[in-house]
Phi, psi and omega in degrees: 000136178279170192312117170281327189292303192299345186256353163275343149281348157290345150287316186272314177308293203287356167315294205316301210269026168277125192277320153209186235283307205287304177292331166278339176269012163277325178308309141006279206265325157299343188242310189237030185274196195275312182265358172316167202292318190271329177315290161303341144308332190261331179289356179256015188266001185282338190275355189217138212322148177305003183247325185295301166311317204292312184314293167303328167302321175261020135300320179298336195281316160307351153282314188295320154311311175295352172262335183286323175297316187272014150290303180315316202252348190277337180277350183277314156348295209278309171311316212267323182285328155329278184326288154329304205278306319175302204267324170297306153335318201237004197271181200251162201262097181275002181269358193279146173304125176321128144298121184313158202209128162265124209288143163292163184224125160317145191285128132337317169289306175339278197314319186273301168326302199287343198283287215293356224235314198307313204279323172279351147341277188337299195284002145127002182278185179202160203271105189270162153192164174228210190263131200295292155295139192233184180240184172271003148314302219273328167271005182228295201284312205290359184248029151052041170250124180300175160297323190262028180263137193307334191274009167262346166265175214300337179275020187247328208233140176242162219222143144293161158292153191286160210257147132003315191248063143070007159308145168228108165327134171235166188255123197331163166236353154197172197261061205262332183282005119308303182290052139252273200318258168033281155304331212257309186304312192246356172051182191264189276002131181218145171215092164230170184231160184245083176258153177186181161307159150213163190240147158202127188295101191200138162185083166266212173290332142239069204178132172229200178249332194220152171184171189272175162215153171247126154220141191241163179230164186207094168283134142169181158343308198256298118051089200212164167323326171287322187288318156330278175349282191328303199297326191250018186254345185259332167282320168298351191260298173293344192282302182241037125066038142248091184355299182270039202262132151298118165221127158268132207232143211208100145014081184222211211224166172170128202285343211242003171223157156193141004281183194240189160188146162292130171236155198252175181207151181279150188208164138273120172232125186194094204092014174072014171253143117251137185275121176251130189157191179297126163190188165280032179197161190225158208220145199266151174212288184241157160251142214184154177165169180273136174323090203293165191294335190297290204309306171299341161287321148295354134276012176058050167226137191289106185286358168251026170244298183290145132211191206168170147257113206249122181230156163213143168236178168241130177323293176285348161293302179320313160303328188277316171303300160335297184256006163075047181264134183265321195252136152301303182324304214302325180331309199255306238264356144066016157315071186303354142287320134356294171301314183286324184276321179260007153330139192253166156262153192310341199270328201284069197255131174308150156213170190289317180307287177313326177125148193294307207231157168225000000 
């Protein structure tokens, strides 16, 4: 058996003289590993006599202890010195200037939901919403749109695959499938607005696949064409914060109101600008009309006791007006510059009192 005194000074010296954390668990792993130096000396104590063993076994044990103690404090040593080099090394300048942070911005369609939610607040509505898919009674058959109508086919609209009893689910194409749910839940009188997603296939500079809509209903007793006027002449006044706003309301068609109308707004176009205000020329924004009677009957409210009024727009057309956005697509492309320029701040949330926009 070899000098056991020299090869445990020869282990504890290189503890001592171990530089770091890495060099000392090689020392480790040669003196106490599966092939170390003090390992193989205790598998080799089987070749010598039972008194020889005995003897030697306890010197190995105690050596081993001691090498395992002086591993222990030379890595806490080693830890604590590191540790120091690591903190000198690494410490931080507190006098250097706060690195700049880009503050978030609200989405314009946000902004624009809160705008127009801010203004119909005033006027006594409250804010319905449903399920982004629908079925085709509540987006087709109860708004009193026929079967043969353009907007049920398939390149206009977009379809789930068919259910079992040959139905097909759709992804709403406006949030007209709310003022059904609605009237169906809640019966008359109702005054609510409706915003969310709608889908459509469609997609240039102004026509995306998916984009928002606001649509409003008005149930009750009394409930007349003048009273539209009033609502969306005040909103529209109010929306682009122009007093004097020219609004014209134009004769059109819609299956699910009568009579309907388009309503227009006074614009300028000049010199390649454009202006919403008094001018010679007028720009289309929503569609409106009174509730035709089949749709309330399809909701099961008695159209000779109720009527009302229905109107709906888009979100992001309103938006592009206001704010001077040329392309619909830049909406969705998710352009964190994009953003920071047509960005709202988060804190700045409309109202009629504080103000729509700052």
């Amino acid at each position: 058996m070899e000098n056991l005194d020299q090869i445990k000074t020869e282990v504890l010296e290189a503890v001592v003289a171990a530089t770091d954390s890495k060099a000392l668990d090689d020392i480790r792993v040669s003196a106490l590993g599966k092939k170390g130096s003090i390992t193989s000396l205790m598998k080799n104590m089987k070749d010598l006599t039972p008194e020889e063993r005995k003897e030697t076994g306890q010197k190995l044990n105690l050596i081993k202890d001691e090498v395992a103690q002086a591993i222990d404090a030379r890595k806490t040593e080693l830890a604590d010195t590191e540790l120091n080099a690591r903190l000198m090394a690494e410490k931080i300048d507190v006098t250097l200037s706060v690195r700049p942070e880009h503050t978030g911005t609200v989405h314009p369609v946000s902004q624009t939901i809160d705008e127009a939610i801010a203004i119909f607040g005033e006027m006594g509505f409250s804010v319905a919403e449903g399920p982004n898919i629908e079925d085709d009674w509540r987006n087709f058959g109860a708004l009193n749109i026929g079967p043969e109508h353009p907007a049920r086919q398939d390149h206009d609209t977009f379809y789930l695959p068919r259910e079992q009893d040959g139905n097909r689910m759709v992804l709403r194409t406006h949030t007209s499938p709310v003022q059904i749910r609605s009237m169906q839940e809640k019966g008359a009188p109702i005054r609510i607005i409706c915003p969310g997603r709608t889908y459509r296939c469609d997609y240039d500079a102004t026509h995306t696949p998916m984009f928002h809509q606001i649509e409003g209903l008005v149930i009750d007793e009394k409930t007349h064409f003048g009273h539209l006027k009033g609502c969306l002449i005040d909103f529209c006044k109010a929306y682009f914060g122009v007093d004097d706003l020219p609004v014209r309301f134009r004769p059109s068609y819609f299956p699910f109101t009568e009579p309907s109308a388009e309503v227009d707004i006074g614009c300028t176009r000049k010199d390649g600008e454009f202006k919403i205000g008094a001018g010679d020329d007028w720009l289309e924004i929503l569609g409106c009309g009174m509730v035709h009677p089949k749709v309330l009957e399809n909701c099961g409210i008695d159209s000779s006791k109720y009527q009302g009024f229905a109107f709906g727009m888009g979100i992001e057309r309103i938006a592009m007006l206001k704010y001077g956005i040329p392309d619909l697509r830049t909406f969705y492309e998710s352009d964190l510059r994009w953003l920071r320029h047509y960005g709202f701040k988060a804190l700045d949330i409309p109202s009629m009192v504080g103000g729509l926009t700052r």
